[in-house]
C-alpha positions as a Markdown table, in Angstrom:
| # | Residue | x | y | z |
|---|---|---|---|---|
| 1 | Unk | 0.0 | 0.0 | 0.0 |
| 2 | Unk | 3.1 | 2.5 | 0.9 |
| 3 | Unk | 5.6 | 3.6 | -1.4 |
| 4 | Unk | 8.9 | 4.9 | -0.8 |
| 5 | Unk | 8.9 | 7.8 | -3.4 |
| 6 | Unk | 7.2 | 10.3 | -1.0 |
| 7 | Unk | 9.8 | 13.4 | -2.9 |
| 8 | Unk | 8.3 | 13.5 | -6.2 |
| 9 | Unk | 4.7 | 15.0 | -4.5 |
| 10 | Unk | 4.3 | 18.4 | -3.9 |
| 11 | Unk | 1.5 | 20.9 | -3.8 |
| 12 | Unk | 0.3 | 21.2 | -7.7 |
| 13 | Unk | 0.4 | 16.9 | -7.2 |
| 14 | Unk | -3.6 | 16.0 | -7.5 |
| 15 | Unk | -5.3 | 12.6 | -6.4 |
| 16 | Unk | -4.4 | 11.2 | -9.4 |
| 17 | Unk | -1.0 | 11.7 | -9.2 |
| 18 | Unk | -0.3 | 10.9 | -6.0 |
| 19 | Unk | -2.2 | 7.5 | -6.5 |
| 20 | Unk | -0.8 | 6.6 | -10.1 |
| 21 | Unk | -0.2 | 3.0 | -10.4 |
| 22 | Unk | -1.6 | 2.2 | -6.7 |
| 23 | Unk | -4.4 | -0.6 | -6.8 |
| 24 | Unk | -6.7 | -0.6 | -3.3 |
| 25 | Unk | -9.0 | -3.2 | -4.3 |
| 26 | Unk | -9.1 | -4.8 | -0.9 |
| 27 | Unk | -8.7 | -1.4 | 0.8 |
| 28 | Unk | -12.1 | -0.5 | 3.1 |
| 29 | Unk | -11.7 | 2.9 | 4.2 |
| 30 | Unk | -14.0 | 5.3 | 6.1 |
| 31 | Unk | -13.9 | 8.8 | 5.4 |
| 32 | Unk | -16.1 | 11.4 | 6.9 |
| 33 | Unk | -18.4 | 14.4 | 4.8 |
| 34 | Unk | -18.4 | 13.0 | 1.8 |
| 35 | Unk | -21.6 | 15.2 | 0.7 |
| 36 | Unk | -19.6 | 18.0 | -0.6 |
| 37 | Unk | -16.0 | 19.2 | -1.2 |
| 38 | Unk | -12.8 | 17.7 | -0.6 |
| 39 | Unk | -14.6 | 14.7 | 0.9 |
| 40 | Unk | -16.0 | 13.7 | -2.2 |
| 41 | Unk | -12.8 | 14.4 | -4.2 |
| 42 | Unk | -11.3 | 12.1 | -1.5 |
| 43 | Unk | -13.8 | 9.2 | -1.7 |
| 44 | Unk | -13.7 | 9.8 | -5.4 |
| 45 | Unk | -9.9 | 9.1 | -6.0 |
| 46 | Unk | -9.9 | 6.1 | -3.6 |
| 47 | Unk | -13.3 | 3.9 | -5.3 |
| 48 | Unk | -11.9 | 4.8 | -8.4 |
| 49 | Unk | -8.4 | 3.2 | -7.7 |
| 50 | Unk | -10.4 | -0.2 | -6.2 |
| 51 | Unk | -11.1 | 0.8 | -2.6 |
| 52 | Unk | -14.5 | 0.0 | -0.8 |
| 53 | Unk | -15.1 | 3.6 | 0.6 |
| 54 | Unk | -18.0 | 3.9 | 3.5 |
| 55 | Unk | -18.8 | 7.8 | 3.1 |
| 56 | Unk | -20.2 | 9.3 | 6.3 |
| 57 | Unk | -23.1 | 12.3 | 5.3 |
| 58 | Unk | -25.0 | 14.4 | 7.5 |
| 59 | Unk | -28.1 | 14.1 | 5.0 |
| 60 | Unk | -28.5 | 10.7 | 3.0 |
| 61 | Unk | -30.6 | 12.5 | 0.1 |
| 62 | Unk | -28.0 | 15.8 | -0.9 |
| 63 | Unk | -25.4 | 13.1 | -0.3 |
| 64 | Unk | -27.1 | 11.0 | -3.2 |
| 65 | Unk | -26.6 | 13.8 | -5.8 |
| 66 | Unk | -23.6 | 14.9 | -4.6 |
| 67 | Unk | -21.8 | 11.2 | -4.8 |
| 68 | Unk | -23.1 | 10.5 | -8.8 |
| 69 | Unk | -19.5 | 10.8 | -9.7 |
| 70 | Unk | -18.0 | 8.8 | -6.7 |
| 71 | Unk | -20.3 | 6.1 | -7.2 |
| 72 | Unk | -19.8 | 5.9 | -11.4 |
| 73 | Unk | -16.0 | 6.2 | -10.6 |
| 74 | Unk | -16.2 | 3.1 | -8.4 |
| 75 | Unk | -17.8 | 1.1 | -11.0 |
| 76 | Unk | -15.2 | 2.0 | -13.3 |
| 77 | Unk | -12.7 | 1.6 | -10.8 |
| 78 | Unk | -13.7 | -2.2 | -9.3 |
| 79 | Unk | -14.0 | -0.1 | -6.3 |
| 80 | Unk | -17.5 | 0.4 | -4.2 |
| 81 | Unk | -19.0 | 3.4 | -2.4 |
| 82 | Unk | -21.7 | 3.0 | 0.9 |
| 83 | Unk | -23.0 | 6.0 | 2.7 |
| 84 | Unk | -23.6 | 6.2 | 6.0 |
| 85 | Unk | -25.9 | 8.5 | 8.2 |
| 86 | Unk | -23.7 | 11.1 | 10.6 |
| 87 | Unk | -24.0 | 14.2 | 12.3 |
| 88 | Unk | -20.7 | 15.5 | 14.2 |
| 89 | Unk | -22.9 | 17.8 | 16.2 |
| 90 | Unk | -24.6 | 15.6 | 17.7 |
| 91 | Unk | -23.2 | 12.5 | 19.9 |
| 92 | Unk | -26.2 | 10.6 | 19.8 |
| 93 | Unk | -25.9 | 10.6 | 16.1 |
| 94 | Unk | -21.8 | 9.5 | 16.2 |
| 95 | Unk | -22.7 | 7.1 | 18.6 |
| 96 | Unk | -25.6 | 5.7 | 16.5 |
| 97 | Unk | -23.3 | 6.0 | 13.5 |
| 98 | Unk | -20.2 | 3.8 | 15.5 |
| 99 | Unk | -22.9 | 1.1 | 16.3 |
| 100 | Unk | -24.0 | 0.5 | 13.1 |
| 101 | Unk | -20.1 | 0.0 | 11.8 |
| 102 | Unk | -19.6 | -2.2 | 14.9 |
| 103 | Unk | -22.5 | -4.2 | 14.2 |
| 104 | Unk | -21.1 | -4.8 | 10.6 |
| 105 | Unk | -17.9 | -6.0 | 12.1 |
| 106 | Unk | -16.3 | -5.0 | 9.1 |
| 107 | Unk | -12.1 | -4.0 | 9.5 |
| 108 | Unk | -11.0 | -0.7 | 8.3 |
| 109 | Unk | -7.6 | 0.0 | 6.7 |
| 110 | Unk | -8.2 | 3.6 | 7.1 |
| 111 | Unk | -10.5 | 6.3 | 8.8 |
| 112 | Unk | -10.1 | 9.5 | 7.1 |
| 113 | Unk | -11.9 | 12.3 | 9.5 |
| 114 | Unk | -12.5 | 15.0 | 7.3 |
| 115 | Unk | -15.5 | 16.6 | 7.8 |
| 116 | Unk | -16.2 | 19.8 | 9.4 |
| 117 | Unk | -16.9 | 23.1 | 9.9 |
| 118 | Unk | -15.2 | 26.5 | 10.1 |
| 119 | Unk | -15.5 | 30.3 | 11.2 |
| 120 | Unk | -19.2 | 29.9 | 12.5 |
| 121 | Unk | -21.3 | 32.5 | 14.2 |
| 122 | Unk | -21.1 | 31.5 | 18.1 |
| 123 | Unk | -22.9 | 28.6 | 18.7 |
| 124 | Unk | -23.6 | 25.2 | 20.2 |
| 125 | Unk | -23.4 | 21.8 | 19.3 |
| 126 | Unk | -27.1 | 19.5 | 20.3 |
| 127 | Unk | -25.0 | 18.9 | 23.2 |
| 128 | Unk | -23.9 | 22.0 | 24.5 |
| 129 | Unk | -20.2 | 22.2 | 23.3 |
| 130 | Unk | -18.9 | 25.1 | 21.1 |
| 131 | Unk | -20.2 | 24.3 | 17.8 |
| 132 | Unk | -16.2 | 24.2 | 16.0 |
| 133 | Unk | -14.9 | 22.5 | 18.7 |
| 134 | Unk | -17.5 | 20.4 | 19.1 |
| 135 | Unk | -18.4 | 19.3 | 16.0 |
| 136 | Unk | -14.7 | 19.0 | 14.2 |
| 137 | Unk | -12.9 | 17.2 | 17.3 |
| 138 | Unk | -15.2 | 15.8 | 19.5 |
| 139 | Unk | -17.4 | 14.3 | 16.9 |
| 140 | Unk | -14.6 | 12.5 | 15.3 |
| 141 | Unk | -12.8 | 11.8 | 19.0 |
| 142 | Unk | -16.2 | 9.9 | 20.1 |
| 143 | Unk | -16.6 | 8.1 | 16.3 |
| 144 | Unk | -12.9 | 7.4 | 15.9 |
| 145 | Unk | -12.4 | 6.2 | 19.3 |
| 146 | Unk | -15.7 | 3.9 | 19.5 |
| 147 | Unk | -14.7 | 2.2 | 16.1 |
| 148 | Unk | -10.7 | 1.8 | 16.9 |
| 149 | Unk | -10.8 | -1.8 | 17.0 |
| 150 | Unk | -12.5 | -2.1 | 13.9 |
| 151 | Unk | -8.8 | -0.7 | 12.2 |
| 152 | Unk | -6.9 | -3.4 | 10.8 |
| 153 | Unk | -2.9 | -3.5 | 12.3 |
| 154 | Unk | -1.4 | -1.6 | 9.4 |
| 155 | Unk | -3.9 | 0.8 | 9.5 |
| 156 | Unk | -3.9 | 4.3 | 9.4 |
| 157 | Unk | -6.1 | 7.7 | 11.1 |
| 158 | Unk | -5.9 | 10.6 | 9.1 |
| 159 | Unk | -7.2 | 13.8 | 10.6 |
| 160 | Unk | -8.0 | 16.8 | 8.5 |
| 161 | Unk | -6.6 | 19.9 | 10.4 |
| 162 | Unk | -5.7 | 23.3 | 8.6 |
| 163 | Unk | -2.8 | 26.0 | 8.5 |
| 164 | Unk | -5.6 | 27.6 | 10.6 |
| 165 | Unk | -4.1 | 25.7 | 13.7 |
| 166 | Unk | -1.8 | 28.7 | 14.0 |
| 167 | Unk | -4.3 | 31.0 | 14.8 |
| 168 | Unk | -4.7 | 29.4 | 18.4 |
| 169 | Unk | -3.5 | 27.0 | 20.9 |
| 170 | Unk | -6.5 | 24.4 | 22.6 |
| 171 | Unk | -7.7 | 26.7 | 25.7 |
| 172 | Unk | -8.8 | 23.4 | 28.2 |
| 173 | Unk | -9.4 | 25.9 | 30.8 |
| 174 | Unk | -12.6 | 27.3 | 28.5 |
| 175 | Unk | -13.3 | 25.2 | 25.3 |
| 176 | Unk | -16.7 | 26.6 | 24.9 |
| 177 | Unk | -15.9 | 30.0 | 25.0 |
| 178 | Unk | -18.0 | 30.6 | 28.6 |
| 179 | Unk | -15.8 | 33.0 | 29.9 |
| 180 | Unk | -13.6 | 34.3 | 27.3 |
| 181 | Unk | -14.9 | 36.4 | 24.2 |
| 182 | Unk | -15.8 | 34.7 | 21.0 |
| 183 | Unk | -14.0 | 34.9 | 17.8 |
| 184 | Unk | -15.2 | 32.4 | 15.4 |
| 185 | Unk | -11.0 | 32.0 | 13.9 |
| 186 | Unk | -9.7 | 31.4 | 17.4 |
| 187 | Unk | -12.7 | 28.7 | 17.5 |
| 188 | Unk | -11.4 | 27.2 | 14.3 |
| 189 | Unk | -7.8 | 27.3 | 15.5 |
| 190 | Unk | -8.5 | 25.7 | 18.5 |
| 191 | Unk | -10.4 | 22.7 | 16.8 |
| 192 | Unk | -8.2 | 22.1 | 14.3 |
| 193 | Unk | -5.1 | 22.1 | 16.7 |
| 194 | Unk | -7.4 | 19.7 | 18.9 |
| 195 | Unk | -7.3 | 17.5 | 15.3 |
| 196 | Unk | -3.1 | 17.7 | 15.2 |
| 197 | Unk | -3.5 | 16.5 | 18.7 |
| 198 | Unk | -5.5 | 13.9 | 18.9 |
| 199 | Unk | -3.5 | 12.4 | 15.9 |
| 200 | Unk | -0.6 | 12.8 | 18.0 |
| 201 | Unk | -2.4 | 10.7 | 21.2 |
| 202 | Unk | -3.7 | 8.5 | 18.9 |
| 203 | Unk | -0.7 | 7.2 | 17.4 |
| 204 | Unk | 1.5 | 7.2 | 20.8 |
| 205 | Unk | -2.4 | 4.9 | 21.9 |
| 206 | Unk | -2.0 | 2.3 | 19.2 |
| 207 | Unk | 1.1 | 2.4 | 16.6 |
| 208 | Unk | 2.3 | -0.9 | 18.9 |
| 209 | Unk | -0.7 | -2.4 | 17.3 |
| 210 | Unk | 0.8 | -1.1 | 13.9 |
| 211 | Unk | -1.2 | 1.5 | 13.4 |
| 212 | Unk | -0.2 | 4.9 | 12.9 |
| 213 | Unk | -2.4 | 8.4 | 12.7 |
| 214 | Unk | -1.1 | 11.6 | 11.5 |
| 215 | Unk | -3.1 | 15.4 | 10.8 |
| 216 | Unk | -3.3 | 17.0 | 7.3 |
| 217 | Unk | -3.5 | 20.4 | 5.7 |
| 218 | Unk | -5.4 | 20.6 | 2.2 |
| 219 | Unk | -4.4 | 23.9 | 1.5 |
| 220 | Unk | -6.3 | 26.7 | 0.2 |
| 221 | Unk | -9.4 | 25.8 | -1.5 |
| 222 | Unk | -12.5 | 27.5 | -2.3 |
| 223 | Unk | -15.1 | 24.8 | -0.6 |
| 224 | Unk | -18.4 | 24.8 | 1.5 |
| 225 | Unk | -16.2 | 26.0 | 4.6 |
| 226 | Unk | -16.0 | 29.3 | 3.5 |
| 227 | Unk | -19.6 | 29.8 | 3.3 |
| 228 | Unk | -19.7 | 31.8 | 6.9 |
| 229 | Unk | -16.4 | 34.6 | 5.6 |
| 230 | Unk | -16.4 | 37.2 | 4.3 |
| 231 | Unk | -14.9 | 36.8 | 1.0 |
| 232 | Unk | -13.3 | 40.4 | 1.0 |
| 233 | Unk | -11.6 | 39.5 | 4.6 |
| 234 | Unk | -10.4 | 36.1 | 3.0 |
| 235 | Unk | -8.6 | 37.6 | -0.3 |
| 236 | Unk | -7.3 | 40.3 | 2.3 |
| 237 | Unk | -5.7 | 37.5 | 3.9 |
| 238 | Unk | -4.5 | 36.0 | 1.1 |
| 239 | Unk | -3.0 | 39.4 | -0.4 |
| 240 | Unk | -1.2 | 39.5 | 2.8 |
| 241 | Unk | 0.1 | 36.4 | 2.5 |
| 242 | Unk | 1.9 | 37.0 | -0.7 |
| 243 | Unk | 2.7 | 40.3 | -0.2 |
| 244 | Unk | 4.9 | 38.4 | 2.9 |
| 245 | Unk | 6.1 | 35.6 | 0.6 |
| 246 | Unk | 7.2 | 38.0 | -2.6 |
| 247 | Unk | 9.1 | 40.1 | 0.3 |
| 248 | Unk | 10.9 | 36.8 | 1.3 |
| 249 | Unk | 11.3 | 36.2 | -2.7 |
| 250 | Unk | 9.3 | 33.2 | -2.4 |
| 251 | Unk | 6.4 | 31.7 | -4.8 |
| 252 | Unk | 2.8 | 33.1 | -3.8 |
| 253 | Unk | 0.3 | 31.0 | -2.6 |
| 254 | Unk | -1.6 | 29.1 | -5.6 |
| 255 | Unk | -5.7 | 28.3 | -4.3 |
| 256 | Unk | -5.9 | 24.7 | -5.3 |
| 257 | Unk | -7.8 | 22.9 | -7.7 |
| 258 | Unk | -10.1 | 20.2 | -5.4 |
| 259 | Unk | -8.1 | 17.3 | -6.9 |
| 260 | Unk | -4.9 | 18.9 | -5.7 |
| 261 | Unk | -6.3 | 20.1 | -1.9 |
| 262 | Unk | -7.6 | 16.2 | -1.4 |
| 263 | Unk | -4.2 | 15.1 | -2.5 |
| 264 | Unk | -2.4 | 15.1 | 1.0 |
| 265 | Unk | -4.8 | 13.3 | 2.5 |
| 266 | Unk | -5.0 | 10.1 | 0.2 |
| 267 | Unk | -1.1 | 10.6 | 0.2 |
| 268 | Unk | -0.7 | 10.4 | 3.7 |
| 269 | Unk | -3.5 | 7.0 | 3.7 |
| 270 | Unk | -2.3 | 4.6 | 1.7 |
| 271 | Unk | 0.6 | 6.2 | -0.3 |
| 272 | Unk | 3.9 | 7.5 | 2.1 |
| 273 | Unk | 5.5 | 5.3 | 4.7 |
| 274 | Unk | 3.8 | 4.8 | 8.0 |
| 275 | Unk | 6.5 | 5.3 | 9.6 |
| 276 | Unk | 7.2 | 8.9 | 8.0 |
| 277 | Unk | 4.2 | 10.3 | 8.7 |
| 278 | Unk | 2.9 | 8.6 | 12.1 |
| 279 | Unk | 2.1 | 11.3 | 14.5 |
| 280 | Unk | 3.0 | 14.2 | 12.2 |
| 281 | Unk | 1.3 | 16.9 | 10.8 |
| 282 | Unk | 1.4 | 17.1 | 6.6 |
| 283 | Unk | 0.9 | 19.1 | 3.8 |
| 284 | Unk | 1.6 | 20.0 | 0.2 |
| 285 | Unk | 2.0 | 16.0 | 0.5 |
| 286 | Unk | 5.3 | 15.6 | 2.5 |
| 287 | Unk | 5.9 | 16.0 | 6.9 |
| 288 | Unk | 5.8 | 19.2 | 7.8 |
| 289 | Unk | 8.6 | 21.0 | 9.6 |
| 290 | Unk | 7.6 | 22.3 | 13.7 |
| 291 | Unk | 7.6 | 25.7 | 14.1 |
| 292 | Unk | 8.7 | 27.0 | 17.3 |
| 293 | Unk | 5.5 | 29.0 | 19.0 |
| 294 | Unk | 7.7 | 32.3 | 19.0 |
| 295 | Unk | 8.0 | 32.6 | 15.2 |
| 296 | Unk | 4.8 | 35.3 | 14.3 |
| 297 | Unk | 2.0 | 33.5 | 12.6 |
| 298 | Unk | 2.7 | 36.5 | 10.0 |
| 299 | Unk | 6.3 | 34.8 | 9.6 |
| 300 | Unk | 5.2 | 31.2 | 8.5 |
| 301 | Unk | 4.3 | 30.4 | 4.9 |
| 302 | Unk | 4.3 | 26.2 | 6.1 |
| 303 | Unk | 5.2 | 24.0 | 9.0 |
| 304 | Unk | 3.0 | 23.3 | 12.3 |
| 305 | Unk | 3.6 | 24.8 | 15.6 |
| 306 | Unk | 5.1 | 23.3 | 18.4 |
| 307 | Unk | 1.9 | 23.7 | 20.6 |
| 308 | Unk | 0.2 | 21.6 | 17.9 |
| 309 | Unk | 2.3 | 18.0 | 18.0 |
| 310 | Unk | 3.1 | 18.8 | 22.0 |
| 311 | Unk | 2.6 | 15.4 | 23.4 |
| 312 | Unk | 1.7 | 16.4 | 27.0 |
| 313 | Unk | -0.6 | 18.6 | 25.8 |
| 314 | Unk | -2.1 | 15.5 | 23.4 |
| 315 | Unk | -2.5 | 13.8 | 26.4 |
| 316 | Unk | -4.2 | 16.6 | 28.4 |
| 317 | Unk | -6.5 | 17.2 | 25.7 |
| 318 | Unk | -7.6 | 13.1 | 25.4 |
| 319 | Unk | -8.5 | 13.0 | 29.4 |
| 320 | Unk | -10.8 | 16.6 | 28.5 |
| 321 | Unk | -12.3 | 15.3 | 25.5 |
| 322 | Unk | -13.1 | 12.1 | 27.9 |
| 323 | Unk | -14.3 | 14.1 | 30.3 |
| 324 | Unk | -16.9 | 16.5 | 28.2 |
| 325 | Unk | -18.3 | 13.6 | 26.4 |
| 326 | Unk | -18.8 | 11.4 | 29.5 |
| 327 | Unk | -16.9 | 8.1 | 28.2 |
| 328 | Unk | -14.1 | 6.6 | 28.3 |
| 329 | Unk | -11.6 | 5.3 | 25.7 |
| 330 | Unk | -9.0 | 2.7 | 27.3 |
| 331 | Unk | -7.1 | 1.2 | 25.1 |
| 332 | Unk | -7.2 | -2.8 | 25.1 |
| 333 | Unk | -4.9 | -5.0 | 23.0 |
């Protein structure tokens, strides 16, 4: 399933670059939010290379319309495509979601969590949590963590995080913004560091067991996420951006085709070395370098910050995630 030729990827590779020649009939893999976006780009790429892909969707009937070309791909492809009712924001619904998958008995090779959500307006989950936090880590920390066993030794987590990490640290001490004022990108930082993380205790949990987990960044892409920004603050961003990498005589940033953002993540599933990317954080499809927390956010172009791969903090953040959702995940060999 791995190949050693993880230097020839970059970030112009697409899905079907990165998987040329790679045959995953065989291959059952999970991935979440398939209904729109890069998650059905990524389900895409994988049934049509052989894989069985279960696609998790929030709504079974846009999911149908939205997965024509998945599910034509996986005929072509000898691959197969099964969706599967789930809604992050609400536990009952992961938990229903994990039983079902339990029930099946079926082993996974790989769990790709990449649904979610990002700069909303202040709100809550059905069960009380901040809706980013709550809904792009906690959702996948109950699913993930209630269908573990169900991974195959060899198998892989891959958690879809962002270069939005760097815009804040986890805050344990107030995760649902009670007591400290709301900013809906300090929300999205702290979920998607809270993805890095969890990747990071995840892998330290179970790569004994062979299986290794590691956190992604897709890049810049115009998707569904975006639909809460204001698209004149966004290209403000991005301006500023360039404007920093020009001045440092580097390349400005390219927005990526869909095929090119979804690349990492299939790289980093069934395509570079375990070993390489196990408990890492990736992008542009290679292991990113850690940034050291006092380099300005304004400073860094790629690369993860140290807060975000911290493994005492990975820990401190599994223990809280156990304690907010009222269960516990021990881990049994």
């Amino acid at each position: 399933m791995a190949s050693t030729m993880t230097n020839i990827f970059g970030g112009t590779s697409t899905t079907e670059d990165v998987l040329s020649g790679i045959d995953l009939r065989g291959k059952r893999i999970l991935v979440t939010g398939v209904s729109a976006g890069l998650g059905v780009e990524t389900a895409r790429s994988l049934t049509a290379h052989g894989a069985r892909v279960i696609g998790t969707v929030r709504d079974l009937a846009k999911a149908e319309k939205a997965t024509a070309q998945v599910r034509k791909d996986a005929i072509d492809g000898g691959g197969s495509f099964e969706p599967i009712e789930l809604d992050l924001a609400s536990l009952n619904s992961v938990r229903a979601c994990a039983d079902k998958l339990l029930a099946k008995g079926k082993s996974l090779d790989v769990i790709i969590a990449n649904a979610g959500v990002m700069a909303t307006p202040f709100g809550h989950t059905i069960d009380g949590f901040e809706t980013q936090f709550g809904t792009n880590h906690l959702g996948h920390f109950v699913l993930v963590n209630r269908i573990a066993s169900l991974l195959r030794p060899g198998g892989r987590l891959i958690n879809v995080s962002s270069a939005g990490h760097r815009y804040s640290n986890v805050d344990l001490d107030d995760p649902n913004f009670e007591r400290t004022a709301y900013d809906p990108f300090v929300a999205y930082g702290r979920s998607k560091t809270a993805n890095i993380l969890f990747a990071v205790a995840f892998d330290a949990r179970h790569h004994e067991r062979g299986i290794r987990a590691s956190a992604v960044h897709p890049g810049i892409i115009q998707t569904e996420l975006t639909r809460h920004m204001d698209p004149s603050w966004l290209q403000a961003r991005v301006d500023q951006i360039n404007q920093q990498l020009r001045d440092a005589g580097k390349v400005p940033l390219q927005q990526k085709s869909m095929p090119q953002g979804a690349a990492t993540s299939v790289w980093a599933s069934v395509v570079a070395p375990a070993g390489e990317i196990g408990g890492r954080y990736c992008e542009n499809c290679h292991v990113a370098e850690i940034v050291p927390d006092e380099v300005p956010t304004s400073a860094m172009t790629e690369g993860v910050r140290a807060y975000a791969v911290d493994r005492k903090t990975a820990d401190v953040l599994w223990k809280k995630s156990e304690e907010m959702v009222g269960e516990s995940f021990s881990l049994s060999r």
